[in-house]
C-alpha positions as CSV (number, residue, x, y, z in Angstrom):
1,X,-76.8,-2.7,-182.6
2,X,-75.6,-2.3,-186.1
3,X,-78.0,-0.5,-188.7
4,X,-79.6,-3.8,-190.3
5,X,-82.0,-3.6,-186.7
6,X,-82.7,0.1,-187.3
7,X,-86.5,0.7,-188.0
8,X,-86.3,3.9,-189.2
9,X,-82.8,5.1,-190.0
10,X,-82.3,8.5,-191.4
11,X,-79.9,11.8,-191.8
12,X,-80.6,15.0,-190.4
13,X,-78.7,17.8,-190.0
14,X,-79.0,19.8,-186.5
15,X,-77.2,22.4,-185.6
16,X,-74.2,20.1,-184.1
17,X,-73.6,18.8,-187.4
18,X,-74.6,15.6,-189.6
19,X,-75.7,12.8,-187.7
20,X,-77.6,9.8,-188.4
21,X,-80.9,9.0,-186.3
22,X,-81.7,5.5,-185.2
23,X,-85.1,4.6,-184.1
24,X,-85.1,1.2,-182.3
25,X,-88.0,-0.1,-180.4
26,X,-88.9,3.4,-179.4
27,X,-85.9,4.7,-178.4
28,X,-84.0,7.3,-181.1
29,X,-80.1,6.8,-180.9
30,X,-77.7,9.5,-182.8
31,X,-74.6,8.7,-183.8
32,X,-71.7,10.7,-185.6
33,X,-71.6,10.1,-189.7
34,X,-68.1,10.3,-190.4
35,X,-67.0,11.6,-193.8
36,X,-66.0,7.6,-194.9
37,X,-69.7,6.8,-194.7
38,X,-70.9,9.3,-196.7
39,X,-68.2,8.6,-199.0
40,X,-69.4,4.8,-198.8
41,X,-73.0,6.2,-199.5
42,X,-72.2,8.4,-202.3
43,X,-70.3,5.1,-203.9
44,X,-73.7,3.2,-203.7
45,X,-75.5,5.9,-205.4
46,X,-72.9,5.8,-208.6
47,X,-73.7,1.8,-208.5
48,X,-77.5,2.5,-208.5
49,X,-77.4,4.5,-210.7
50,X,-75.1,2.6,-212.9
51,X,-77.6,-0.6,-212.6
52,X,-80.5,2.2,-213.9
53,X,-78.3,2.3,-217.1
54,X,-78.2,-1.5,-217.8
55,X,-81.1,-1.9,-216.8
56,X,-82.6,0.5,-219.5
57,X,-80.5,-1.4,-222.0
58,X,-81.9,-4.6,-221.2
59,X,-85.4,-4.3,-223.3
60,X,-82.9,-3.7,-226.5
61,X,-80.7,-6.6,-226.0
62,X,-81.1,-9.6,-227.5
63,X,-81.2,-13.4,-224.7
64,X,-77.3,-14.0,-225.7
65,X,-76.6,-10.2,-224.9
66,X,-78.6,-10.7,-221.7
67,X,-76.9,-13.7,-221.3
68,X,-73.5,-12.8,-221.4
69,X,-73.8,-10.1,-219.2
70,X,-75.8,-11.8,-216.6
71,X,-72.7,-14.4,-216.8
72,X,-70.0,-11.1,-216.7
73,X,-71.6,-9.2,-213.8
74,X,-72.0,-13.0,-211.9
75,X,-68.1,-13.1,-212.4
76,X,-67.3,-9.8,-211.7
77,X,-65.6,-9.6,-208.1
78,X,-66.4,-8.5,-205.9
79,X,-70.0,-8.2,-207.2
80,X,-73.2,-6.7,-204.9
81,X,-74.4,-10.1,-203.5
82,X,-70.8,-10.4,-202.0
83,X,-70.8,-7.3,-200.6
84,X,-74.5,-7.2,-199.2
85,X,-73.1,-10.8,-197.4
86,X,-69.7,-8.3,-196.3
87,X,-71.9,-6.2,-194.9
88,X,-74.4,-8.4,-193.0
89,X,-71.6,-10.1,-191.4
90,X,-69.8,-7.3,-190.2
């Protein structure tokens, strides 16, 4: 079961240490979050909030600059789309 079949999947910290709670069907699974994820996680977060940056840039822009940077992050490899596909795939 990977975590795109999770219906609720969230952190918690008990006693044990930092775990990650999977609810599926019912049933709530806990599995070890190792320091990579978290690393991984903390990665996404920089790229979130990176995107909140352009993305406040974009009203001031004029169509070619929104152009050309559409164009640039397309190129730009490997680019989110690619990695969401990564991911999925497993």
């Amino acid at each position: 079961m990977g975590l795109a079949e999770c219906t609720i999947c969230r952190f918690t910290n008990p006693a044990g240490g930092l775990t990650m709670e999977r609810s599926l069907q019912g049933a709530i699974h806990r599995m070890p979050v190792t320091g990579e994820l978290i690393r991984m996680m903390n990665y996404v977060d920089d790229i979130a909030a990176t995107l909140r940056r352009i993305q406040a840039g974009i009203p001031s822009m004029t169509e070619e600059e929104r152009k050309r940077l559409g164009e640039y992050m397309r190129k730009a490899d490997p680019n989110y789309v690619a990695m969401m596909s990564a991911l999925d795939k497993g």
